[in-house]
N, CA, C and O atoms as a GROMACS GRO file, in nm:
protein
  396
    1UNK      N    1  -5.394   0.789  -6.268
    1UNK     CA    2  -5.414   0.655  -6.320
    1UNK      C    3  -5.518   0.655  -6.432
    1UNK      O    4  -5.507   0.588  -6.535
    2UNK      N    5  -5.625   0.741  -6.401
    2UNK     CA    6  -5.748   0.742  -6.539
    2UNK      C    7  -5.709   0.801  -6.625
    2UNK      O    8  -5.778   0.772  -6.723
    3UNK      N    9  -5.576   0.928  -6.672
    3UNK     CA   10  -5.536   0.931  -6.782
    3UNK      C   11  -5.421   0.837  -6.804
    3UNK      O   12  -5.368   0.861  -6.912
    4UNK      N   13  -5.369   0.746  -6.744
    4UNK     CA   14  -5.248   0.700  -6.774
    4UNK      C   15  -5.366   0.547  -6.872
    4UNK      O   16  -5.312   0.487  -6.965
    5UNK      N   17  -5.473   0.519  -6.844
    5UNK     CA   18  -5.574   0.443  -6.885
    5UNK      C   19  -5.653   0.487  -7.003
    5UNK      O   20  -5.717   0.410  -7.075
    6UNK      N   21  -5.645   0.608  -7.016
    6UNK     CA   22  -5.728   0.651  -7.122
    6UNK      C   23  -5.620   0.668  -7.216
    6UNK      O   24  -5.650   0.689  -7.334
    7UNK      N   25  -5.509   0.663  -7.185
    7UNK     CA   26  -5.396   0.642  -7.290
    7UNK      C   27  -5.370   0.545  -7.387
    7UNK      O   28  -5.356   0.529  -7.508
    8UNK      N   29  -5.371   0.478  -7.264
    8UNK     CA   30  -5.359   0.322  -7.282
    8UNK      C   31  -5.487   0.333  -7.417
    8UNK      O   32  -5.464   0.358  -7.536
    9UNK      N   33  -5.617   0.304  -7.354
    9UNK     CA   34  -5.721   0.271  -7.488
    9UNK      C   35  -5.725   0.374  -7.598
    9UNK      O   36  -5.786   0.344  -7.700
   10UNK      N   37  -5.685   0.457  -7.592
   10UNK     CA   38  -5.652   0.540  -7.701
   10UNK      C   39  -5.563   0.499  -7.813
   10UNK      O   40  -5.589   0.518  -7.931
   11UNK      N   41  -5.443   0.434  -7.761
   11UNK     CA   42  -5.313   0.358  -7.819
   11UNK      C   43  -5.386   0.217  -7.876
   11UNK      O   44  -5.352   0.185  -7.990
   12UNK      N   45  -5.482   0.131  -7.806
   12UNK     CA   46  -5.552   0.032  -7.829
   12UNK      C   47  -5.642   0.049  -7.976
   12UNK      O   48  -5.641  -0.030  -8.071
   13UNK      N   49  -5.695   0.136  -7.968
   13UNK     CA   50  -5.784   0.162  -8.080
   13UNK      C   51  -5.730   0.234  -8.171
   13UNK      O   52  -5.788   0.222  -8.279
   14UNK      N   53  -5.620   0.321  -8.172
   14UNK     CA   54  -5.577   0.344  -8.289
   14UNK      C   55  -5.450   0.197  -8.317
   14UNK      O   56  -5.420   0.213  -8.436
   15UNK      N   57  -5.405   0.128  -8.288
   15UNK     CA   58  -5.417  -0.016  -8.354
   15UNK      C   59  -5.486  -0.078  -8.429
   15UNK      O   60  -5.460  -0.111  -8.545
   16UNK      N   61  -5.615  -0.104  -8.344
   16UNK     CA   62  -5.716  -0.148  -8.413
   16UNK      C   63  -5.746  -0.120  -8.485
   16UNK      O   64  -5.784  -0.207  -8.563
   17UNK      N   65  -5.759   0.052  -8.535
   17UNK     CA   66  -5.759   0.106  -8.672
   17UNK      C   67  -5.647   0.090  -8.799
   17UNK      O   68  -5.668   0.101  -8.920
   18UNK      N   69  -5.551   0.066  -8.745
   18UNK     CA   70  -5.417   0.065  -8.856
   18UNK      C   71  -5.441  -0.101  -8.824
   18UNK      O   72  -5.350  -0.160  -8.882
   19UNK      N   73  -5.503  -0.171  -8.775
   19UNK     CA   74  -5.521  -0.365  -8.835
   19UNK      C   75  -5.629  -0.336  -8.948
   19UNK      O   76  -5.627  -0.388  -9.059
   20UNK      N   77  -5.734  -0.236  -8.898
   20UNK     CA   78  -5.865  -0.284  -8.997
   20UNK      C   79  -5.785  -0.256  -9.138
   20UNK      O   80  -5.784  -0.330  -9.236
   21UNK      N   81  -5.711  -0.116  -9.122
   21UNK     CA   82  -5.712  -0.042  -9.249
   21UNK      C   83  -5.578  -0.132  -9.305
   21UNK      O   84  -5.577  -0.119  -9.428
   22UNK      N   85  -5.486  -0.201  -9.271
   22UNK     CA   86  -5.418  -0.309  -9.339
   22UNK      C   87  -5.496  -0.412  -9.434
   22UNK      O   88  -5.498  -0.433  -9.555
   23UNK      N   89  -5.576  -0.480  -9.291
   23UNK     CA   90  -5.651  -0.589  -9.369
   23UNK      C   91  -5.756  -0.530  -9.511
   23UNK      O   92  -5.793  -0.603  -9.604
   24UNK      N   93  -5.789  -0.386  -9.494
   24UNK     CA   94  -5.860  -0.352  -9.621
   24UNK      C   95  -5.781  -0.379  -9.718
   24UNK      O   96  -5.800  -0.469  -9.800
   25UNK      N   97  -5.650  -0.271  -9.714
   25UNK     CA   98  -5.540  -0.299  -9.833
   25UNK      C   99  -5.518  -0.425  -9.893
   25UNK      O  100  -5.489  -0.449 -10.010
   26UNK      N  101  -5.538  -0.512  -9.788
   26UNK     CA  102  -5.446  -0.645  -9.803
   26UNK      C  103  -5.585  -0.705  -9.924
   26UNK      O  104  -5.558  -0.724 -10.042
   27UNK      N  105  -5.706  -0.724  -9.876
   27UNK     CA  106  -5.814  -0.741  -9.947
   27UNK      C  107  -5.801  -0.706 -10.095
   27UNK      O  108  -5.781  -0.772 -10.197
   28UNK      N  109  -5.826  -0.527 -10.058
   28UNK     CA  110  -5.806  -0.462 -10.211
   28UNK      C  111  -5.677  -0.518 -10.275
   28UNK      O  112  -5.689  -0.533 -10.397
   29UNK      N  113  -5.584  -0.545 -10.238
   29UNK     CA  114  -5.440  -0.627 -10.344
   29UNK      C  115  -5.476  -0.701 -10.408
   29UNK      O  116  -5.451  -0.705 -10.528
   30UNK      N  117  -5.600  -0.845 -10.300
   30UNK     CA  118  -5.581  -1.007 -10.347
   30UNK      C  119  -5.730  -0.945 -10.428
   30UNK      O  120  -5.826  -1.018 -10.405
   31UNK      N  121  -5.755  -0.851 -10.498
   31UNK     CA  122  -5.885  -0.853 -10.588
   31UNK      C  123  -6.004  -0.852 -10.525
   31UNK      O  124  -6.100  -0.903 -10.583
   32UNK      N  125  -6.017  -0.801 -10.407
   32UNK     CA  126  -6.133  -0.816 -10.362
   32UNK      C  127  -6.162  -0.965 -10.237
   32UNK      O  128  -6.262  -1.006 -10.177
   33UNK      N  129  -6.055  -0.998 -10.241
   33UNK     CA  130  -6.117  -1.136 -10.118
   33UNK      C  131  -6.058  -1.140  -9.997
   33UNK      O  132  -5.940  -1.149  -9.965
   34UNK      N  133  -6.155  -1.134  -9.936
   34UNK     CA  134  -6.152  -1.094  -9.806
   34UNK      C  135  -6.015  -1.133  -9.694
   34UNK      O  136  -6.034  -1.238  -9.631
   35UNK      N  137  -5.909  -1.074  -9.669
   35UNK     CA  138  -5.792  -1.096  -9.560
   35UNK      C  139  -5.826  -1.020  -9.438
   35UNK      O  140  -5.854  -0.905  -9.407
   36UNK      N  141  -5.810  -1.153  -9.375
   36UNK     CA  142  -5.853  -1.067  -9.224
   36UNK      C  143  -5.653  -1.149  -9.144
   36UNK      O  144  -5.598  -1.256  -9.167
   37UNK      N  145  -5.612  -1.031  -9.058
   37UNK     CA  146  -5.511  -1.137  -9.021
   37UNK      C  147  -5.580  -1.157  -8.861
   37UNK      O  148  -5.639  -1.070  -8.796
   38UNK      N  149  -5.557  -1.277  -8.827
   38UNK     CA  150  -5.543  -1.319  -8.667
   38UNK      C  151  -5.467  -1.286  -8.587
   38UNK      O  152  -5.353  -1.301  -8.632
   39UNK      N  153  -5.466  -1.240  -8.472
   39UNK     CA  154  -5.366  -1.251  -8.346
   39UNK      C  155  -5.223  -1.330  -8.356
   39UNK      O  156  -5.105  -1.293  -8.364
   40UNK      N  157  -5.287  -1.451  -8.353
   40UNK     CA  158  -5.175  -1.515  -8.405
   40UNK      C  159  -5.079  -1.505  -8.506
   40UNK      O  160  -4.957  -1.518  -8.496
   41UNK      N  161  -5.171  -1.472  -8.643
   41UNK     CA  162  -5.088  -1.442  -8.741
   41UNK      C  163  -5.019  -1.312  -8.768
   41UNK      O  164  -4.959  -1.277  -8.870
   42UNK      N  165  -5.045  -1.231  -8.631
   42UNK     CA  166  -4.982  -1.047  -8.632
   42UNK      C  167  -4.867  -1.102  -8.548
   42UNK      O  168  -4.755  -1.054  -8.569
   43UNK      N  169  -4.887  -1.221  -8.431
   43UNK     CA  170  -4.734  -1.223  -8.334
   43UNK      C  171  -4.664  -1.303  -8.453
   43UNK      O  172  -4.550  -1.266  -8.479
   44UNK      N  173  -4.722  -1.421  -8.540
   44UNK     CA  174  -4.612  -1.512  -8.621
   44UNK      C  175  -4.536  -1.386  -8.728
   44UNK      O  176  -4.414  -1.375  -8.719
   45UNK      N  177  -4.583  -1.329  -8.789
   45UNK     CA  178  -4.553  -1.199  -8.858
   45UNK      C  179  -4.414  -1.127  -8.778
   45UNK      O  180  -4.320  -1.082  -8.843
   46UNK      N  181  -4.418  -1.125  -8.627
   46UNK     CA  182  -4.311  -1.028  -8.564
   46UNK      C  183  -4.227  -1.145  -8.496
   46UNK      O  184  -4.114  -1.110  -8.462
   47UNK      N  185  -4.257  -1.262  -8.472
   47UNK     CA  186  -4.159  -1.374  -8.390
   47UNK      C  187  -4.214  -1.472  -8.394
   47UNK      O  188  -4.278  -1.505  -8.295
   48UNK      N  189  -4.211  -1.565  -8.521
   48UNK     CA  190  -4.265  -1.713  -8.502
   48UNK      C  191  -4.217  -1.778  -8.427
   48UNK      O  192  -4.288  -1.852  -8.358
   49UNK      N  193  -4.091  -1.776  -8.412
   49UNK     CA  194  -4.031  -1.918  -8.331
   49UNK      C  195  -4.102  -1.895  -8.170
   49UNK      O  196  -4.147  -1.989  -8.105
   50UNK      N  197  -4.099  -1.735  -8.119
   50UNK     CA  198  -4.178  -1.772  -7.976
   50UNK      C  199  -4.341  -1.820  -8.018
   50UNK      O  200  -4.397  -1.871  -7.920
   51UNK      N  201  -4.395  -1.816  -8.095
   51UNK     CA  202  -4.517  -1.814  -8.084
   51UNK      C  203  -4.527  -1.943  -8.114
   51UNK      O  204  -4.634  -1.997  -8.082
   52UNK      N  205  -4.451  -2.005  -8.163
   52UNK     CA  206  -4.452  -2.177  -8.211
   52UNK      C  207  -4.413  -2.203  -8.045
   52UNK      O  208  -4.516  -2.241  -7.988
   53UNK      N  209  -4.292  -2.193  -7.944
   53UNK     CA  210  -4.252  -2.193  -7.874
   53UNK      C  211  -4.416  -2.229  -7.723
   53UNK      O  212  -4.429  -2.323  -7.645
   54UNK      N  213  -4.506  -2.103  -7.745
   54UNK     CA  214  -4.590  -2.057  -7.642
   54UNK      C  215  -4.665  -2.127  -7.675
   54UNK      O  216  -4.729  -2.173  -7.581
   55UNK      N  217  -4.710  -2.184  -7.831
   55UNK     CA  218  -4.817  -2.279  -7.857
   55UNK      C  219  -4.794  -2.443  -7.800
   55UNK      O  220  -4.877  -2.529  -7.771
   56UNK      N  221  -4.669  -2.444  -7.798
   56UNK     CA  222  -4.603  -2.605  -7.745
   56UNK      C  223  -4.612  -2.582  -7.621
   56UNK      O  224  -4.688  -2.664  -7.571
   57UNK      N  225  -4.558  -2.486  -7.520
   57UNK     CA  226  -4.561  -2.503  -7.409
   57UNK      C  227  -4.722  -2.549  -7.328
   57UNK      O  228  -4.726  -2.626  -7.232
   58UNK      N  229  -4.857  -2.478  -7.392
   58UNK     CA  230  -4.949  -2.474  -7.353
   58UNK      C  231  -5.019  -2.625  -7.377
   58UNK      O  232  -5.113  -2.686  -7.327
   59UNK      N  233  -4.942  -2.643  -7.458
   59UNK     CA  234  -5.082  -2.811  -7.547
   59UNK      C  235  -5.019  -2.839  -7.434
   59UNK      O  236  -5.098  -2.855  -7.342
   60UNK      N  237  -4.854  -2.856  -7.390
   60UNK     CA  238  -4.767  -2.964  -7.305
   60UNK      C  239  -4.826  -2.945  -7.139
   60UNK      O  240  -4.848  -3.043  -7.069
   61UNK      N  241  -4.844  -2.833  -7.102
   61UNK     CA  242  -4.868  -2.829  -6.982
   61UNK      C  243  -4.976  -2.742  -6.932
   61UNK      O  244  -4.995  -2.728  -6.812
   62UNK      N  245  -5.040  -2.687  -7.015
   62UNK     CA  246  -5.200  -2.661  -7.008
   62UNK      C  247  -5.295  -2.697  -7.057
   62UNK      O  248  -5.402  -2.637  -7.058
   63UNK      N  249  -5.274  -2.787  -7.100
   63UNK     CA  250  -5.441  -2.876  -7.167
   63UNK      C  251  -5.543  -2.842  -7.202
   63UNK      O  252  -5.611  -2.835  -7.304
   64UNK      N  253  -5.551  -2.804  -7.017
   64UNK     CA  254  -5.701  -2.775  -7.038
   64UNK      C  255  -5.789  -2.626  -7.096
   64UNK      O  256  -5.903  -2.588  -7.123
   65UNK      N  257  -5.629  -2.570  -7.092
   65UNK     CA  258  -5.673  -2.400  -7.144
   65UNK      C  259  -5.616  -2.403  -7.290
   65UNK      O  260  -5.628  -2.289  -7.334
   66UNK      N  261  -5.558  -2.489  -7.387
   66UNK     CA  262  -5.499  -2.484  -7.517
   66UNK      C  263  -5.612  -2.416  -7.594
   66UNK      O  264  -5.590  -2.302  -7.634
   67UNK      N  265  -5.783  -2.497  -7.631
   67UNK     CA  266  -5.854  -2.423  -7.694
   67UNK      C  267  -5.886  -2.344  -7.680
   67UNK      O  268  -5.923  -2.285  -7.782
   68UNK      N  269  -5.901  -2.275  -7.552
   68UNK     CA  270  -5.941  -2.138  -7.517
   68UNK      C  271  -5.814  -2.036  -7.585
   68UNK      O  272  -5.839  -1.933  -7.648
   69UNK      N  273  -5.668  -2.090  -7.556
   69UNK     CA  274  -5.558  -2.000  -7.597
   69UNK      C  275  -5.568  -1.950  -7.766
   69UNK      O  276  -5.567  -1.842  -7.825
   70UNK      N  277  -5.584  -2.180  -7.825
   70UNK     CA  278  -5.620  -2.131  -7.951
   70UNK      C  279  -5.713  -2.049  -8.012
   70UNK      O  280  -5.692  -1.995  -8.120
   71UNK      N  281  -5.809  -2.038  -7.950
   71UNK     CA  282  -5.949  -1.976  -7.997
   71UNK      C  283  -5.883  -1.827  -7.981
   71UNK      O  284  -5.881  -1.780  -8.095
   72UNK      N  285  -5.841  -1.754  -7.909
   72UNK     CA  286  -5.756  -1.658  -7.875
   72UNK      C  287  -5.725  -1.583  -7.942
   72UNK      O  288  -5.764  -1.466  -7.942
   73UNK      N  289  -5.620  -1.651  -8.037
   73UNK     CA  290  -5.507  -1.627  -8.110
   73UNK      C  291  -5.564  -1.644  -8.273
   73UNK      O  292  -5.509  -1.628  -8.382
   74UNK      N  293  -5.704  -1.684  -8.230
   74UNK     CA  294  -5.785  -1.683  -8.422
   74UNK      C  295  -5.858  -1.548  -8.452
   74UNK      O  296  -5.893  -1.512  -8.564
   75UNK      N  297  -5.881  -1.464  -8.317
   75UNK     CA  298  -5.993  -1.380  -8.318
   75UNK      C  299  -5.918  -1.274  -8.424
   75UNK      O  300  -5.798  -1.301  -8.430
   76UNK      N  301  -5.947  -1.187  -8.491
   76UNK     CA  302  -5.894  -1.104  -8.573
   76UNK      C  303  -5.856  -1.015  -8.473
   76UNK      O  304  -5.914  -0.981  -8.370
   77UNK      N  305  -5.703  -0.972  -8.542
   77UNK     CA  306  -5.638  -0.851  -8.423
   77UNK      C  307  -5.706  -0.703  -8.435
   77UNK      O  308  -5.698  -0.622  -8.343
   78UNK      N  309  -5.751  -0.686  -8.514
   78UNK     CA  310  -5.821  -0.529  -8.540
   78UNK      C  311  -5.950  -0.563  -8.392
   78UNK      O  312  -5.971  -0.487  -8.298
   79UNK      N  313  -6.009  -0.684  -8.417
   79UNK     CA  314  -6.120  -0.691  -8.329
   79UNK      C  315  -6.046  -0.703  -8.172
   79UNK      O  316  -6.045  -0.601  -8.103
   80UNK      N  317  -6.009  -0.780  -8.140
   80UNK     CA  318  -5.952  -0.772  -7.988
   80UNK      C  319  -5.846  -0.646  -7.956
   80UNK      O  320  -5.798  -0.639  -7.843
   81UNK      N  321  -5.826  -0.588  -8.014
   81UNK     CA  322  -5.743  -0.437  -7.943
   81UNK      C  323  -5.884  -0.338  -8.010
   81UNK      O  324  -5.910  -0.233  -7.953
   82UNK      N  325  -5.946  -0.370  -8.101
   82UNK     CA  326  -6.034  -0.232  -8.076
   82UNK      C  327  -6.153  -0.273  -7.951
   82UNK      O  328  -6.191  -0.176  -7.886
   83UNK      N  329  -6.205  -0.391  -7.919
   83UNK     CA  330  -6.288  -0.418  -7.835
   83UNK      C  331  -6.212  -0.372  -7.683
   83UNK      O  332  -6.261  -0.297  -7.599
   84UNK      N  333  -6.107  -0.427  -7.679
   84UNK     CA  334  -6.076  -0.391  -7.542
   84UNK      C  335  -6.026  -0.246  -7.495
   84UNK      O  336  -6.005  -0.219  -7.377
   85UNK      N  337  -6.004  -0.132  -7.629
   85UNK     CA  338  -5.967  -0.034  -7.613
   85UNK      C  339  -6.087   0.064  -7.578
   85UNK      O  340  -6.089   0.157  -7.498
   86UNK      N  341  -6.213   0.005  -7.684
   86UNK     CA  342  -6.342   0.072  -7.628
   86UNK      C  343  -6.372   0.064  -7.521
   86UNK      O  344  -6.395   0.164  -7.454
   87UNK      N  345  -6.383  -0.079  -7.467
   87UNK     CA  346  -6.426  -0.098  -7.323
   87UNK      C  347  -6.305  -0.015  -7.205
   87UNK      O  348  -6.345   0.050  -7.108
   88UNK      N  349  -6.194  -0.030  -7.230
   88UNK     CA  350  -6.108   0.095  -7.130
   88UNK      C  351  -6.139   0.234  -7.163
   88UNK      O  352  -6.144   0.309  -7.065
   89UNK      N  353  -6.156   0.276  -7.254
   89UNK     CA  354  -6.215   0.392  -7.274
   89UNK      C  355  -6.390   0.424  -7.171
   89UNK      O  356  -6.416   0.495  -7.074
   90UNK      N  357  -6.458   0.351  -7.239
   90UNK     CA  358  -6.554   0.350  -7.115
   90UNK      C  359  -6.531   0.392  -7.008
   90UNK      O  360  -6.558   0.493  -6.944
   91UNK      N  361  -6.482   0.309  -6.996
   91UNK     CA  362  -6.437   0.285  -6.792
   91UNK      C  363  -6.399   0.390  -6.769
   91UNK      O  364  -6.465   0.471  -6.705
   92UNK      N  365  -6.262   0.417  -6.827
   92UNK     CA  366  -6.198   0.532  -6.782
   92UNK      C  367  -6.239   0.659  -6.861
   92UNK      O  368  -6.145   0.728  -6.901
   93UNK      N  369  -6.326   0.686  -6.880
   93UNK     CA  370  -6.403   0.788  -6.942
   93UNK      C  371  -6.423   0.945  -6.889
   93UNK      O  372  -6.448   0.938  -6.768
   94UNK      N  373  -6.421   1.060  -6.926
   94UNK     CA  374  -6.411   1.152  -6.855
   94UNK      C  375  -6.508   1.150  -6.754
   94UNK      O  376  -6.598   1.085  -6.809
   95UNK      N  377  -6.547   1.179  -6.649
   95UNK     CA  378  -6.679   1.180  -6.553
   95UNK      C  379  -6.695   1.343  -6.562
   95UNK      O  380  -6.621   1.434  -6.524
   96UNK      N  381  -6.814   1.344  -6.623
   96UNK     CA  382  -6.894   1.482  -6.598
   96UNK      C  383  -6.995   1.476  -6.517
   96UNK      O  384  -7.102   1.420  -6.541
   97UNK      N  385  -6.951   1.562  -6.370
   97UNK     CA  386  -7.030   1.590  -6.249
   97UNK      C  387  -7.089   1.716  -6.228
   97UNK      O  388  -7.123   1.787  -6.323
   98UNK      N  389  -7.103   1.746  -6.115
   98UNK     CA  390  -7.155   1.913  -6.088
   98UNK      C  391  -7.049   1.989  -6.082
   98UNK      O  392  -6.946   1.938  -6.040
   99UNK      N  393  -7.049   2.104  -6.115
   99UNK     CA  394  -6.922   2.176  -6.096
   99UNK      C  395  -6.967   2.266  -6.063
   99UNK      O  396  -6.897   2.363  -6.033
   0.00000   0.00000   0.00000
């Protein structure tokens, strides 16, 4: 399970690396000004209609979690798959004991 995990954040962070190194390109194109894409705007990019779809369902029948979802879905995608890939990496980290 701890390499099937250290896989996992391995796969996480090299994402996170091919978001940062997009959003550089994307920057360097528009002359220098700054493109960062969102979560949101990496799922609208691969399937808007569900993501229009998941945003309606939540205002309609989760209320009370919509800003938290929205807030979510603003964070830059390079940042939430490299944060959570570091932190699984951590965790599942090699353990060097006595041998």
């Amino acid at each position: 399970m701890a390499v099937f995990m250290r896989l996992v954040s391995l796969i996480l962070i090299v994402i996170a690396l091919m978001l940062l190194g997009a959003d550089a390109i994307s920057s360097l194109e528009r002359g220098g000004a700054l493109t960062v894409r969102s979560l949101g705007t990496i799922w609208g990019m691969f399937d808007q209609p569900h993501l229009d779809a998941f945003k309606s369902w939540v205002q309609n029948n989760q209320p009370a979690m919509a800003q938290g979802v929205y807030s979510f879905l603003a964070l830059p995608g390079w940042a939430a798959t490299g944060v959570l890939g570091v932190i699984l990496a951590f965790i599942f980290g090699r353990k060097t004991g006595p041998e």
